[in-house]
Steps between C-alpha positions, in 0.01 A plus 500: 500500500486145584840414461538799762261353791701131441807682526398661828383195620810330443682735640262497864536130493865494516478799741277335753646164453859675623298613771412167606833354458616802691258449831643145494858563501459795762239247731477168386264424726264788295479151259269322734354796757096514345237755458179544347529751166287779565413485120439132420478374848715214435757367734856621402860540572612840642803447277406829214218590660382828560370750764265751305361732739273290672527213266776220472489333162655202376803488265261381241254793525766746596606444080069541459476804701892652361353403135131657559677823658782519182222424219215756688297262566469604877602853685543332815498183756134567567400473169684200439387333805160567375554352192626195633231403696321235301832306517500563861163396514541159271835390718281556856231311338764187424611502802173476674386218255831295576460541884136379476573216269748400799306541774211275278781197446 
């Protein structure tokens, strides 16, 4: 059973990796256009992201979410979302400490 989840893995990774490269050759621009990840709130590339319903993830958690959804660890977006948020949580939390440590210096 293990060697089943690393092989799905592997196969999502190279999956969603293609997906980047493919946003990139279609738009290279896609490379350096930003937004916030509606899962781990970290500033990313739009390059292999993704529009879920209401939610655009990162290429990063679109292999999390693809990964959760293939191994049944989530039913849907929502869920995952939801289970995200204490890493949504910690990266706001960062950034807020950085800013202030700027604004002290």
């Amino acid at each position: 059973m293990e060697n089943n989840k690393e092989k799905i893995i592997e196969d999502l990774k190279e999956v969603v990796n293609q997906m980047k490269l493919d946003d990139i050759e279609e738009n290279p621009d896609s490379e350096f256009e930003f937004f916030t990840c509606s899962s781990c709130a970290k500033d990313a590339p739009l390059a292999g992201s993704i529009q879920y319903s209401k939610y655009r993830l990162c290429n990063d958690c679109v292999l999390l979410y693809e990964a959760s959804l293939k191994l049944n660890k989530v039913d849907n977006i929502d869920q995952f979302i939801e289970k995200t948020e204490d890493s949504r949580l910690k990266t706001i939390c960062d950034f807020i400490k950085k800013e202030n440590s700027k604004e002290n210096n």
